[in-house]
CHARMM-style PDB file with segment names, atoms N, HN, CA, C and O in Angstrom:
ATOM      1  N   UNK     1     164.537 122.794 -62.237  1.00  0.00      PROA
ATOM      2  CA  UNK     1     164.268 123.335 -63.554  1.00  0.00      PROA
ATOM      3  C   UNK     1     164.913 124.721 -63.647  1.00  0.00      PROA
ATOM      4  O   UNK     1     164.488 125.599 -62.894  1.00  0.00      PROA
ATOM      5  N   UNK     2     165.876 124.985 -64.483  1.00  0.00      PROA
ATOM      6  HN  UNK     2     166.221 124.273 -65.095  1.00  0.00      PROA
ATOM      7  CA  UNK     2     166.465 125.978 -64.838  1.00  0.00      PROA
ATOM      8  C   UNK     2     165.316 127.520 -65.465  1.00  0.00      PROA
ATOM      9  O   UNK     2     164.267 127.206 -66.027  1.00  0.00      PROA
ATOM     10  N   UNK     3     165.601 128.840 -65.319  1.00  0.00      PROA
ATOM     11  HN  UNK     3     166.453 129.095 -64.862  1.00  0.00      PROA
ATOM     12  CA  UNK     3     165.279 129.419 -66.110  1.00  0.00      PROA
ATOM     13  C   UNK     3     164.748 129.276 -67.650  1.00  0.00      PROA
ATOM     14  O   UNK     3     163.630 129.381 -68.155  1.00  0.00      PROA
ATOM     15  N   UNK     4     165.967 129.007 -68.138  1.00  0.00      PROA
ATOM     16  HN  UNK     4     166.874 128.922 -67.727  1.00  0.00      PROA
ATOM     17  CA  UNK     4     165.138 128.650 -69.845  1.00  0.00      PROA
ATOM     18  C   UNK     4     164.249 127.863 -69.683  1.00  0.00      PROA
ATOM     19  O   UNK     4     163.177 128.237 -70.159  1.00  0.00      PROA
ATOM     20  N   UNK     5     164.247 126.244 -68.863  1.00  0.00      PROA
ATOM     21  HN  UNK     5     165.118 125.940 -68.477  1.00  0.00      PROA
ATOM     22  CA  UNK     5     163.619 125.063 -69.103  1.00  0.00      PROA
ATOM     23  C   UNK     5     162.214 126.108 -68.563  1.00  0.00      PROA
ATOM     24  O   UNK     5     161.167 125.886 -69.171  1.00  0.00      PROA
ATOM     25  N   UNK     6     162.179 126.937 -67.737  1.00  0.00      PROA
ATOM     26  HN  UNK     6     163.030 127.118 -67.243  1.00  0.00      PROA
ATOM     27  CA  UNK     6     160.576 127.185 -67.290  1.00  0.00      PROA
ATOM     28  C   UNK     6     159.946 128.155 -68.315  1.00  0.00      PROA
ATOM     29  O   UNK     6     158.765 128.177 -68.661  1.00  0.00      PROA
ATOM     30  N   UNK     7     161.075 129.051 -68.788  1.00  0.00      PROA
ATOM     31  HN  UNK     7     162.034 129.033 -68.507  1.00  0.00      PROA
ATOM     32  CA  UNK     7     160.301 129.969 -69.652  1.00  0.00      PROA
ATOM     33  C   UNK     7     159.809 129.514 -71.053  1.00  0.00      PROA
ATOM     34  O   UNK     7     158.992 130.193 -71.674  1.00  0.00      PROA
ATOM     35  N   UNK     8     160.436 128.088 -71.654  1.00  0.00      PROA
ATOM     36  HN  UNK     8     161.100 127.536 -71.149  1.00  0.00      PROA
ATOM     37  CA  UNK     8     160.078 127.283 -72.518  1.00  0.00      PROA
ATOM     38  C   UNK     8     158.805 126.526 -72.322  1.00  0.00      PROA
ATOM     39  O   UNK     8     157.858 126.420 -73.101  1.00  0.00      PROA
ATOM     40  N   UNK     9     159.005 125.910 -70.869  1.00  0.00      PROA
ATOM     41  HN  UNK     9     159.774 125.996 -70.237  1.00  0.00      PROA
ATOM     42  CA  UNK     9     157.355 125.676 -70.208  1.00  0.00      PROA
ATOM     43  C   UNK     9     155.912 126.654 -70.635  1.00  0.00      PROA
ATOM     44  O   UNK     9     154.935 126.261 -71.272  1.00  0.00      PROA
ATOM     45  N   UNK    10     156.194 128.278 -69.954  1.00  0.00      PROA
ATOM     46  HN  UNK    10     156.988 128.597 -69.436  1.00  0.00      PROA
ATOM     47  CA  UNK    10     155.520 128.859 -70.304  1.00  0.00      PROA
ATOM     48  C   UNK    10     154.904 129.202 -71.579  1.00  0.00      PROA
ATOM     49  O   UNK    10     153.755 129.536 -71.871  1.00  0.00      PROA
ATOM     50  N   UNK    11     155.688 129.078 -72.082  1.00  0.00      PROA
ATOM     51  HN  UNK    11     156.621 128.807 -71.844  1.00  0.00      PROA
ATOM     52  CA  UNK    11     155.584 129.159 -73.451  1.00  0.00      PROA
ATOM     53  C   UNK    11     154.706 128.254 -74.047  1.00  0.00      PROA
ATOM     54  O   UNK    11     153.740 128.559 -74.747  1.00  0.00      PROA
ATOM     55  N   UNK    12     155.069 127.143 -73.751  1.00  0.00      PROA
ATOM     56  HN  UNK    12     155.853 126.895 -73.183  1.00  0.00      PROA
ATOM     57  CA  UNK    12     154.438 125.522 -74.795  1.00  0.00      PROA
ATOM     58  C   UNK    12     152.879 125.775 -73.849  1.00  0.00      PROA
ATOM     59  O   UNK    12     151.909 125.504 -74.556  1.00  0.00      PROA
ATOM     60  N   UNK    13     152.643 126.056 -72.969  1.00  0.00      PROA
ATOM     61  HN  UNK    13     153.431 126.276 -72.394  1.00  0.00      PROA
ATOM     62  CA  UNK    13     151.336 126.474 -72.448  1.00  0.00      PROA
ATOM     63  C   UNK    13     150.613 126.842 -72.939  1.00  0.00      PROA
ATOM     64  O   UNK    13     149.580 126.332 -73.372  1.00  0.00      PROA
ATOM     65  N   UNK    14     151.292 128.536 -73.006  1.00  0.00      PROA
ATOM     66  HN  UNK    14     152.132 128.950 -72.654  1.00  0.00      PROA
ATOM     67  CA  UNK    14     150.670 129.886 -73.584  1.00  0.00      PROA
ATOM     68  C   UNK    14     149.997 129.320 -74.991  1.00  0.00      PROA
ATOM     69  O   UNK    14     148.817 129.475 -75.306  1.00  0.00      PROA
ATOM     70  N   UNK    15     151.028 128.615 -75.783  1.00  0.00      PROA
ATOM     71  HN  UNK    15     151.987 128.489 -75.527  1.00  0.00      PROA
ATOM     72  CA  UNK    15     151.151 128.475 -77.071  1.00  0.00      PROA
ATOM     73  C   UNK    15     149.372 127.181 -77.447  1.00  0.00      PROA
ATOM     74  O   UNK    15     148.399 127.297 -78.191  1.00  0.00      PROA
ATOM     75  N   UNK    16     149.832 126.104 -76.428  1.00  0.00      PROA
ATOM     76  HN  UNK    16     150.623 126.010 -75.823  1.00  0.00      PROA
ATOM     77  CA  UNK    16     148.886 125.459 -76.479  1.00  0.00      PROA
ATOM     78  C   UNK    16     147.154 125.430 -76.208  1.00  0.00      PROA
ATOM     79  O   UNK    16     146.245 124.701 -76.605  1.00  0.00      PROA
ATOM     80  N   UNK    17     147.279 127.227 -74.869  1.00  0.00      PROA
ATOM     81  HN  UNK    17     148.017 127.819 -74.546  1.00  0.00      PROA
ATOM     82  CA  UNK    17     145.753 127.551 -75.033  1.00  0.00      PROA
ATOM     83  C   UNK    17     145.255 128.613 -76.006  1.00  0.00      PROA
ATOM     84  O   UNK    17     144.134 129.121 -76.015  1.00  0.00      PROA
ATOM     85  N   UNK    18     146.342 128.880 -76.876  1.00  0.00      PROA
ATOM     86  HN  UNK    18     147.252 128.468 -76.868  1.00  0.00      PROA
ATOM     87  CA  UNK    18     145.812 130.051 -77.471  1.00  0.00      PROA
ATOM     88  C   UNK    18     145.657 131.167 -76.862  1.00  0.00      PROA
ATOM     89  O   UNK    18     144.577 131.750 -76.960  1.00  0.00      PROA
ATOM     90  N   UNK    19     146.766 131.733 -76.060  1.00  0.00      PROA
ATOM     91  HN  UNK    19     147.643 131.260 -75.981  1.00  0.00      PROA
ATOM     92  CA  UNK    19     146.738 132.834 -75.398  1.00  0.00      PROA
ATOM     93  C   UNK    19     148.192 133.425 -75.661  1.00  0.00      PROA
ATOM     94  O   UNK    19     148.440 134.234 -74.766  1.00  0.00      PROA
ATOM     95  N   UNK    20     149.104 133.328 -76.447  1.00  0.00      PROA
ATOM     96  HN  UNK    20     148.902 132.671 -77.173  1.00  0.00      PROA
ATOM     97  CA  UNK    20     149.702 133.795 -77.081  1.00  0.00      PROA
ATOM     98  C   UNK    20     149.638 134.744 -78.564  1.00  0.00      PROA
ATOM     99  O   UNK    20     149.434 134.741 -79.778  1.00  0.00      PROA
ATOM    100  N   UNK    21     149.871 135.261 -77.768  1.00  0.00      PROA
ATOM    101  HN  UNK    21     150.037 135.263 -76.781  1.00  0.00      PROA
ATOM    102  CA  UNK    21     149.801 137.211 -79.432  1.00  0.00      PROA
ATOM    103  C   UNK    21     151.168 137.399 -79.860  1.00  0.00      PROA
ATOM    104  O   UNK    21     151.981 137.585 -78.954  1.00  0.00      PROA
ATOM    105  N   UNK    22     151.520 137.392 -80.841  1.00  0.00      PROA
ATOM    106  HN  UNK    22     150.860 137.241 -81.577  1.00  0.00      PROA
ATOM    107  CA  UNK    22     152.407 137.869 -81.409  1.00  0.00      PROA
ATOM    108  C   UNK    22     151.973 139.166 -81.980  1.00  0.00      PROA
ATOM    109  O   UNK    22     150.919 139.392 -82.573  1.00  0.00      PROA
ATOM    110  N   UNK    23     153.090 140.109 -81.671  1.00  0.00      PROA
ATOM    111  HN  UNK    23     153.946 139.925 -81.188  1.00  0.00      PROA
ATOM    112  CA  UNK    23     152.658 141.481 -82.715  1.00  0.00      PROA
ATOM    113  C   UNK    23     153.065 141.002 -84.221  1.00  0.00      PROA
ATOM    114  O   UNK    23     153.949 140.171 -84.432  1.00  0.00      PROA
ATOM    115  N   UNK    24     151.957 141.922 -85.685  1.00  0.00      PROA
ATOM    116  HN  UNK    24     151.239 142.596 -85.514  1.00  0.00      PROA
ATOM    117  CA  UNK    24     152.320 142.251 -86.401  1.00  0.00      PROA
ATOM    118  C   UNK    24     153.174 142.819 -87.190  1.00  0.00      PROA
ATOM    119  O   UNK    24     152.766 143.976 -87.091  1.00  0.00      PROA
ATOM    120  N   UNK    25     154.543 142.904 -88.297  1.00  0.00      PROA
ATOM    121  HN  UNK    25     154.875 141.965 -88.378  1.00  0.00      PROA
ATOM    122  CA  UNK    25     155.156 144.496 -88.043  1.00  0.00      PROA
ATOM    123  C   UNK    25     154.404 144.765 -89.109  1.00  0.00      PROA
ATOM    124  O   UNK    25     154.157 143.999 -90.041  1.00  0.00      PROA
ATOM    125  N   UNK    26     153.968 146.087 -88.932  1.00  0.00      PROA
ATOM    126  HN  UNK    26     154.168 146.709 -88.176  1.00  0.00      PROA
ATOM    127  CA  UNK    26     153.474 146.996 -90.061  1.00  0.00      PROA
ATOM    128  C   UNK    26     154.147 146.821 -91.088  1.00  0.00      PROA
ATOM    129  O   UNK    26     153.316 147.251 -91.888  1.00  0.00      PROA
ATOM    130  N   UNK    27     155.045 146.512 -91.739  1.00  0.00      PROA
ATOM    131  HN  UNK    27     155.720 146.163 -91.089  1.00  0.00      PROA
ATOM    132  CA  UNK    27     155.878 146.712 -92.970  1.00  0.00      PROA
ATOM    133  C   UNK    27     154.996 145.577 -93.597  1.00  0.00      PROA
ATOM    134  O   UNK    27     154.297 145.593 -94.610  1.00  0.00      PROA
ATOM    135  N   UNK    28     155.252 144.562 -92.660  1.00  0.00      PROA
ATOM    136  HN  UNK    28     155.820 144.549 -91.837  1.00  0.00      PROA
ATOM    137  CA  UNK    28     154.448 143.419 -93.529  1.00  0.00      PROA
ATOM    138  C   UNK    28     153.180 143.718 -93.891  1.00  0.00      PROA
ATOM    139  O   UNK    28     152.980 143.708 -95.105  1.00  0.00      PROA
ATOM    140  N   UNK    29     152.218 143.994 -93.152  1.00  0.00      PROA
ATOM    141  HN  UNK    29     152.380 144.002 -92.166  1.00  0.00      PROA
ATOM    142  CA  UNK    29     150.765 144.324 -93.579  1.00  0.00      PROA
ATOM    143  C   UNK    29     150.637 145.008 -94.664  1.00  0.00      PROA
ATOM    144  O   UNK    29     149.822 144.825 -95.569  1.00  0.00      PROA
ATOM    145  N   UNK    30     151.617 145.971 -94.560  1.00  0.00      PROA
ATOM    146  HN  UNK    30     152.279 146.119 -93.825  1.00  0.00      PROA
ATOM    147  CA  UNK    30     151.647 147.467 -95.807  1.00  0.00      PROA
ATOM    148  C   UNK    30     152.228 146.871 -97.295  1.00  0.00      PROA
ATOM    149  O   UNK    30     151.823 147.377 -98.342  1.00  0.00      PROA
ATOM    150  N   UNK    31     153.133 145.841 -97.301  1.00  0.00      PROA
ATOM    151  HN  UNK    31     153.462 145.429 -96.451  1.00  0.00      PROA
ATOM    152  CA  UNK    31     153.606 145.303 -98.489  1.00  0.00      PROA
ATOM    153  C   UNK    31     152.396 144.047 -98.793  1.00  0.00      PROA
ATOM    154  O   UNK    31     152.000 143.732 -99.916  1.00  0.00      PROA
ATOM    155  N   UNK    32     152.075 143.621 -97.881  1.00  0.00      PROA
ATOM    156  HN  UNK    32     152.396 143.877 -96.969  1.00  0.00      PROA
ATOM    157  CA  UNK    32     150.892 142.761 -98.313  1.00  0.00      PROA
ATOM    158  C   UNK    32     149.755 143.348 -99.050  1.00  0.00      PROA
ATOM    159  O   UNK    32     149.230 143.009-100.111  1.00  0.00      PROA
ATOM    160  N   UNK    33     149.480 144.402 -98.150  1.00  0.00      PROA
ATOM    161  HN  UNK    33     149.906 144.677 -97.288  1.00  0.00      PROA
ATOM    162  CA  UNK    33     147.912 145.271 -98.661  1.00  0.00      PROA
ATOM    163  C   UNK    33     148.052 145.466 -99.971  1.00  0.00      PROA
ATOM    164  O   UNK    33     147.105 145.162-100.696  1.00  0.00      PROA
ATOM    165  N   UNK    34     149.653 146.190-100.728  1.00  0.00      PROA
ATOM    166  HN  UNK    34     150.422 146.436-100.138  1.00  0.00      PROA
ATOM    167  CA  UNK    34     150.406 146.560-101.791  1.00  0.00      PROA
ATOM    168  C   UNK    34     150.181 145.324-102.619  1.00  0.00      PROA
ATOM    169  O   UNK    34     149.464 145.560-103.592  1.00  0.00      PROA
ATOM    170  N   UNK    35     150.527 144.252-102.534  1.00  0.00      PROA
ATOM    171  HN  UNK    35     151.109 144.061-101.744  1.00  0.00      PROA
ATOM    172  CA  UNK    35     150.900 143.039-103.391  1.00  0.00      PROA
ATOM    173  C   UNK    35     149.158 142.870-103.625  1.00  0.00      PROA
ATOM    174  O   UNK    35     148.574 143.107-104.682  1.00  0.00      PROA
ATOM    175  N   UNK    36     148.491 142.373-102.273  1.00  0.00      PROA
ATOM    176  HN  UNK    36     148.965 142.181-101.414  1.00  0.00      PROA
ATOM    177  CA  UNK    36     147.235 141.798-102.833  1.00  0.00      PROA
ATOM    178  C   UNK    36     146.025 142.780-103.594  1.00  0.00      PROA
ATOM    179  O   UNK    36     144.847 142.460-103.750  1.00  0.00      PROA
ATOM    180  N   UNK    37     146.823 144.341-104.105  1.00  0.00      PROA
ATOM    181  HN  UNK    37     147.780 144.601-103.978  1.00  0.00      PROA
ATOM    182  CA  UNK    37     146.418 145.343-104.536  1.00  0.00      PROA
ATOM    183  C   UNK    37     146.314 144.936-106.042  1.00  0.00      PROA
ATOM    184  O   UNK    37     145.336 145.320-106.684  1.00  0.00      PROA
ATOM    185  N   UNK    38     147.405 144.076-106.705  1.00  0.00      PROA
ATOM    186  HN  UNK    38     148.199 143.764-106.183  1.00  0.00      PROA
ATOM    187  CA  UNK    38     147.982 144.017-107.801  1.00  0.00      PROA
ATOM    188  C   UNK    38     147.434 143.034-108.710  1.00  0.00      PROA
ATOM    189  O   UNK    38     147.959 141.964-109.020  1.00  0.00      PROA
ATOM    190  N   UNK    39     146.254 143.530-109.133  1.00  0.00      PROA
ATOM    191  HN  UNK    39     145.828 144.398-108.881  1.00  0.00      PROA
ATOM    192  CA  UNK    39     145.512 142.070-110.334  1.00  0.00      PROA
ATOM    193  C   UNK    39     146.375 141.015-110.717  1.00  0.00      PROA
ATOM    194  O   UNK    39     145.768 139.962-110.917  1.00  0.00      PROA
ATOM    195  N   UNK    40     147.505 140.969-110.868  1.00  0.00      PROA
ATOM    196  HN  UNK    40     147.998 141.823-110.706  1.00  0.00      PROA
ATOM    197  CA  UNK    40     148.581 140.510-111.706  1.00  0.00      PROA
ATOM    198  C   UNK    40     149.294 139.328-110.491  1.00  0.00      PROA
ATOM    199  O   UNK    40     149.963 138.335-110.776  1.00  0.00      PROA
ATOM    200  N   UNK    41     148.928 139.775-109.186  1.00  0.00      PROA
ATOM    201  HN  UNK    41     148.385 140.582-108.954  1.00  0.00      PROA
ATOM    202  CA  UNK    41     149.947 139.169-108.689  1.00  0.00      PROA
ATOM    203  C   UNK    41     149.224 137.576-108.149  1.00  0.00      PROA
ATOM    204  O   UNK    41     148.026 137.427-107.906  1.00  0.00      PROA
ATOM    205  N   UNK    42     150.346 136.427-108.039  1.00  0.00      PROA
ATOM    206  HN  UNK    42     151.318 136.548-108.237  1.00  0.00      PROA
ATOM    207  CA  UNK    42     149.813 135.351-107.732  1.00  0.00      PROA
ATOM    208  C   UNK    42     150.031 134.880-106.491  1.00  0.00      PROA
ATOM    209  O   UNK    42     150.888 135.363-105.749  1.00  0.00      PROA
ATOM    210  N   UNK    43     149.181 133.787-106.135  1.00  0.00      PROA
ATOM    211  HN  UNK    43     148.486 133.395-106.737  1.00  0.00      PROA
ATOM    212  CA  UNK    43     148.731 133.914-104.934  1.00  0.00      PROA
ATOM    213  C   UNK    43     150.093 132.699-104.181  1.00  0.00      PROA
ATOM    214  O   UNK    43     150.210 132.410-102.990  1.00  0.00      PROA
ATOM    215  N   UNK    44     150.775 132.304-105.108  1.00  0.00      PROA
ATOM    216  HN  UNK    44     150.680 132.539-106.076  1.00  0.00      PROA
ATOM    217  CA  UNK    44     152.125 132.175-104.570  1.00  0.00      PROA
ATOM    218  C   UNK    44     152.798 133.019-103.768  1.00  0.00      PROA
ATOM    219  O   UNK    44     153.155 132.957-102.591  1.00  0.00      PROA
ATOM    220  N   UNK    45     152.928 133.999-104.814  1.00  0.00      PROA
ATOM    221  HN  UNK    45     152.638 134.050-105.770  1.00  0.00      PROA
ATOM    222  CA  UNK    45     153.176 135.338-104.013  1.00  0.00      PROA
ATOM    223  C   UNK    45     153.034 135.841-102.605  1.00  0.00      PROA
ATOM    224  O   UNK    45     153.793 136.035-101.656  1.00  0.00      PROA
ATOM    225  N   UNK    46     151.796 135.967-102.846  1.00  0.00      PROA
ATOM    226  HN  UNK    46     151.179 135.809-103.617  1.00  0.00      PROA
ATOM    227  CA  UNK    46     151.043 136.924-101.718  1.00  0.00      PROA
ATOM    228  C   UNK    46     151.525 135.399-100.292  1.00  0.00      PROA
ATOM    229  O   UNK    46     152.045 135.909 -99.300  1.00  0.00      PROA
ATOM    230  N   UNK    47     151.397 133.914-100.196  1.00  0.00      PROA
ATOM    231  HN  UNK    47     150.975 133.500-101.002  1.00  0.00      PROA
ATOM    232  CA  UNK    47     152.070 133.260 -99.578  1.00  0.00      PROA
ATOM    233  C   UNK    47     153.300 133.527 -98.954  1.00  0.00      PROA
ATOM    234  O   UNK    47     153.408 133.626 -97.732  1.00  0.00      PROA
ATOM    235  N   UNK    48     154.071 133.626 -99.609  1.00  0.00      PROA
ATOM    236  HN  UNK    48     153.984 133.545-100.602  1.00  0.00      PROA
ATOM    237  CA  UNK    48     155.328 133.815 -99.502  1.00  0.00      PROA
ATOM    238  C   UNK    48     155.463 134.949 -98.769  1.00  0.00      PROA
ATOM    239  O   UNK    48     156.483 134.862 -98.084  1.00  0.00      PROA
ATOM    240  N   UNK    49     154.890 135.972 -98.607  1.00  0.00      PROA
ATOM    241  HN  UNK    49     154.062 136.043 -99.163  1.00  0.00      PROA
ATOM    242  CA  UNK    49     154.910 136.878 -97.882  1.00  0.00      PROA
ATOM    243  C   UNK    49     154.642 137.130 -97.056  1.00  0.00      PROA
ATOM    244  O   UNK    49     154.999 138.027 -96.293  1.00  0.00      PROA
ATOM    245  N   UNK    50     153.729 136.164 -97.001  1.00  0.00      PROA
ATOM    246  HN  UNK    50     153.439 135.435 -97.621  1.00  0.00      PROA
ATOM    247  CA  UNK    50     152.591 135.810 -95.797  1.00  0.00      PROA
ATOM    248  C   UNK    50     153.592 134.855 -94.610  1.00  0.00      PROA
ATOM    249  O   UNK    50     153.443 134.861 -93.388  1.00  0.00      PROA
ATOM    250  N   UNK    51     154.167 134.415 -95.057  1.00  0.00      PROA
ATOM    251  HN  UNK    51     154.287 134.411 -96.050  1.00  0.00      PROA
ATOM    252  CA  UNK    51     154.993 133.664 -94.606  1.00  0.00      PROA
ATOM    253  C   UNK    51     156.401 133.776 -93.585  1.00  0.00      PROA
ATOM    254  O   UNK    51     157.078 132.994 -92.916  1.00  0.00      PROA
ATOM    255  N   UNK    52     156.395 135.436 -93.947  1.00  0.00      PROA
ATOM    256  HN  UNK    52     155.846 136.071 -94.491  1.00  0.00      PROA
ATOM    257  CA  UNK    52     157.595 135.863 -93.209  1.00  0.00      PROA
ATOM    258  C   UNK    52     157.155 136.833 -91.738  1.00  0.00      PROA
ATOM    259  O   UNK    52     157.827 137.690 -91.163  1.00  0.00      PROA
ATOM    260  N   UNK    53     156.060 136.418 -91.488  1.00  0.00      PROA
ATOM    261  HN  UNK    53     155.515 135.722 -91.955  1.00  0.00      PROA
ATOM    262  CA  UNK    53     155.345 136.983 -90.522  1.00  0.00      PROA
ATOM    263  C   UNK    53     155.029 136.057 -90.095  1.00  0.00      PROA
ATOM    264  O   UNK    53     153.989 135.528 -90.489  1.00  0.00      PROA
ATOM    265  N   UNK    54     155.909 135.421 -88.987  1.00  0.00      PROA
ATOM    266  HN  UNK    54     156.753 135.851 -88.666  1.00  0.00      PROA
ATOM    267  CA  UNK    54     154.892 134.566 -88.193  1.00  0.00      PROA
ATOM    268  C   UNK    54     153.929 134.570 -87.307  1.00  0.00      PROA
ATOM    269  O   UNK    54     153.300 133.520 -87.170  1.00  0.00      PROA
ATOM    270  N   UNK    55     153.612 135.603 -86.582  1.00  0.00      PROA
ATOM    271  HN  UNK    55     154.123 136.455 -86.693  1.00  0.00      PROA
ATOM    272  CA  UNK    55     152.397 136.133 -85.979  1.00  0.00      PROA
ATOM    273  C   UNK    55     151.122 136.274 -87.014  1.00  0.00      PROA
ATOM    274  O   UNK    55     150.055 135.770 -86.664  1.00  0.00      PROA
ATOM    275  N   UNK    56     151.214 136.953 -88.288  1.00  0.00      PROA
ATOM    276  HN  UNK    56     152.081 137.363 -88.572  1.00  0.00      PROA
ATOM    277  CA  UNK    56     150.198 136.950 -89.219  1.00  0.00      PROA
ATOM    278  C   UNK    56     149.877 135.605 -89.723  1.00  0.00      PROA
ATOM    279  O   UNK    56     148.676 135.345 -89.797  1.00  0.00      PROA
ATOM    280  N   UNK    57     150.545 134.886 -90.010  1.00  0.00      PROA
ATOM    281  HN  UNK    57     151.520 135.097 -89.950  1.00  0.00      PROA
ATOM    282  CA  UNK    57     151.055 133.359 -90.769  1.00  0.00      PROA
ATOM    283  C   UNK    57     150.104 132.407 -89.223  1.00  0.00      PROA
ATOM    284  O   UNK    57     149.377 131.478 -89.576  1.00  0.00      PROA
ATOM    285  N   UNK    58     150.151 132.583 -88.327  1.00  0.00      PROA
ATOM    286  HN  UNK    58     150.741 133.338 -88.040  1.00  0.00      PROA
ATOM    287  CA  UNK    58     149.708 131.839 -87.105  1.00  0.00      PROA
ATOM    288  C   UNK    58     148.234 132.468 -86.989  1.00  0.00      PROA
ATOM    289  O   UNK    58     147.245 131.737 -86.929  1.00  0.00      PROA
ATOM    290  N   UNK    59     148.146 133.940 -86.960  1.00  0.00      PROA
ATOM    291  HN  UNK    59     148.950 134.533 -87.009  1.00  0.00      PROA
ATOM    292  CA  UNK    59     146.817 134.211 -86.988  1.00  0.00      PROA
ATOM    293  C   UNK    59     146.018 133.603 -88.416  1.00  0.00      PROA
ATOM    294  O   UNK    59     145.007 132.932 -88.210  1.00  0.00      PROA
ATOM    295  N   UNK    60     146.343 133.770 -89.490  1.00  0.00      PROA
ATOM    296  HN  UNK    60     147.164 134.315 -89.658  1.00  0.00      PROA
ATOM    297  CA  UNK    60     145.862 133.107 -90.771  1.00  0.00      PROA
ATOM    298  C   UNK    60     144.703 132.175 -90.626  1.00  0.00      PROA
ATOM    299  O   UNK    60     143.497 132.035 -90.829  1.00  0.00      PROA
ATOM    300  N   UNK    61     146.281 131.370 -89.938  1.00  0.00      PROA
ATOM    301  HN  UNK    61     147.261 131.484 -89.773  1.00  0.00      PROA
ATOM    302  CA  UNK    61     145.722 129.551 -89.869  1.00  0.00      PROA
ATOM    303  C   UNK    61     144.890 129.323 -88.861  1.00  0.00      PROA
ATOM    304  O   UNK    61     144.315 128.251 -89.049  1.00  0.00      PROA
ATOM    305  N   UNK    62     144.516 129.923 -87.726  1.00  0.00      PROA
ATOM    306  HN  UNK    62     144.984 130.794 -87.574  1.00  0.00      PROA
ATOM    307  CA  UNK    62     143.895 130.211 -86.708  1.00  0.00      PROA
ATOM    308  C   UNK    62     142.220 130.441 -87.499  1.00  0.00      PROA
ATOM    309  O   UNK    62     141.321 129.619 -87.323  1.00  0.00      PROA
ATOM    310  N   UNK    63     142.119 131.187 -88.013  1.00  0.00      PROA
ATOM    311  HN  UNK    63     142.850 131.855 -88.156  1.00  0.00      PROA
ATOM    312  CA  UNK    63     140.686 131.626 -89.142  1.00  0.00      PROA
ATOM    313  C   UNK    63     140.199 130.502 -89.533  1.00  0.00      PROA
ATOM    314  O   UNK    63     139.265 129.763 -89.225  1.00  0.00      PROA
ATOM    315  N   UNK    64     141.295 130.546 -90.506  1.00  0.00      PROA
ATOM    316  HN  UNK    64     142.055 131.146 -90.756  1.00  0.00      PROA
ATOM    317  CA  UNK    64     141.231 129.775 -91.543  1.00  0.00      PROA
ATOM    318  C   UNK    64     140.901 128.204 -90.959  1.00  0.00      PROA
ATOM    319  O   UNK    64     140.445 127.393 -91.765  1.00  0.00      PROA
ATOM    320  N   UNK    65     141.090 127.871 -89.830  1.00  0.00      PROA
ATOM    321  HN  UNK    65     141.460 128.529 -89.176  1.00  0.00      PROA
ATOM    322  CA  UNK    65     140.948 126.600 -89.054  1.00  0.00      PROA
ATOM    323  C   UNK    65     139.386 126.714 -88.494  1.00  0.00      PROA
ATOM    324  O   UNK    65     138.577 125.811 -88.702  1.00  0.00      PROA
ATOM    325  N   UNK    66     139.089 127.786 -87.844  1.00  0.00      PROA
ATOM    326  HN  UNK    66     139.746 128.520 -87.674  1.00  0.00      PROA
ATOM    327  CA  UNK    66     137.691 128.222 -87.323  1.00  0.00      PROA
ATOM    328  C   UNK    66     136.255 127.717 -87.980  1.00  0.00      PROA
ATOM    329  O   UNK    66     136.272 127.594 -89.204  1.00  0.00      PROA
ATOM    330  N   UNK    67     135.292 127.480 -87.452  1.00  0.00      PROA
ATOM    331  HN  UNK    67     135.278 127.579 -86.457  1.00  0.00      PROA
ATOM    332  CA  UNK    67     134.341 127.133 -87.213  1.00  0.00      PROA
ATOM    333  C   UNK    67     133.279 128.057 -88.201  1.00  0.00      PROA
ATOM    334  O   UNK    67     132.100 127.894 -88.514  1.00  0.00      PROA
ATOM    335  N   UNK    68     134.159 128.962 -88.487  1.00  0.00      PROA
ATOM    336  HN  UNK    68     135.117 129.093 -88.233  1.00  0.00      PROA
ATOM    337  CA  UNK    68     133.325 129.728 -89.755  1.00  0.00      PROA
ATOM    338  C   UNK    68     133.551 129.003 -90.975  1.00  0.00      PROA
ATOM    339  O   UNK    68     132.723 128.588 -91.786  1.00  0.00      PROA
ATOM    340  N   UNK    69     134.714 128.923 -90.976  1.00  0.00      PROA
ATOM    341  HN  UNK    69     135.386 129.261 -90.317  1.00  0.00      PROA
ATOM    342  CA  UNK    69     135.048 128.065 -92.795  1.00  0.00      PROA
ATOM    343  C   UNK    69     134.597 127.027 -92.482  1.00  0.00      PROA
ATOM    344  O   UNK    69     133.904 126.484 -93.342  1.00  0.00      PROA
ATOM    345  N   UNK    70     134.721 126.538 -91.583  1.00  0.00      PROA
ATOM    346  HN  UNK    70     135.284 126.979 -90.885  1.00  0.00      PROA
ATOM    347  CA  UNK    70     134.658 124.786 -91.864  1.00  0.00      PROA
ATOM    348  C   UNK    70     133.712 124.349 -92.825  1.00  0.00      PROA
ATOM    349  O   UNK    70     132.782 125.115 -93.077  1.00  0.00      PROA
ATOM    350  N   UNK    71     133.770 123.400 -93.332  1.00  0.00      PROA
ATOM    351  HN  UNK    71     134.525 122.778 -93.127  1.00  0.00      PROA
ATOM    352  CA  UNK    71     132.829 122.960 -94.640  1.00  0.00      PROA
ATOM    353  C   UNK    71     132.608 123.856 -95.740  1.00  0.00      PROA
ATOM    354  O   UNK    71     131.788 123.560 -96.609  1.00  0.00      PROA
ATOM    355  N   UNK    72     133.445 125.219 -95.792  1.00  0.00      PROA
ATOM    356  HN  UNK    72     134.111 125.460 -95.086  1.00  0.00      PROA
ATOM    357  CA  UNK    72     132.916 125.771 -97.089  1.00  0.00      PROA
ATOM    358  C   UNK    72     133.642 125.594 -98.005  1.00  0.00      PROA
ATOM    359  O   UNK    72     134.425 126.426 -98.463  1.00  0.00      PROA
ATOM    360  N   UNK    73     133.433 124.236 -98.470  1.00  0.00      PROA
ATOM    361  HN  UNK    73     132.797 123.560 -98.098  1.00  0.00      PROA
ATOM    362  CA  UNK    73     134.641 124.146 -99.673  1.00  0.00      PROA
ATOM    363  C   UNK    73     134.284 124.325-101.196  1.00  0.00      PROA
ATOM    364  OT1 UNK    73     135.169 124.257-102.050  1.00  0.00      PROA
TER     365      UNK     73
END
């Protein structure tokens, strides 16, 4: 097994126990905080933005999957 093939290993691991963190970048948080500031703005929007952060976008769905929401529909 080559280098890449193991560090791809590690990875699909990490990834699969949930012990993978991605950092945030601040820019995103700060234009988010900004947008979801804005009565006006739709929640298309605020998606889409959400979206270009994949660490935030992974934490989201992580919640949003959790044992707190479940059933609160």
């Amino acid at each position: 097994m080559n280098a890449e093939d193991k560090f791809i290993t590690a990875l699909m691991e990490d990834v699969s126990k949930g012990q993978l963190e991605l950092p945030t970048l601040p820019e995103i948080a700060v234009k988010i905080r900004k947008l979801i500031d804005d009565p006006m703005v739709s929640a298309d929007k605020v998606a889409k933005l959400v979206g270009t952060d994949a660490a935030l976008s992974a934490r989201l769905l992580q919640v949003a999957n959790s044992v707190f929401f479940r059933g609160l529909d």
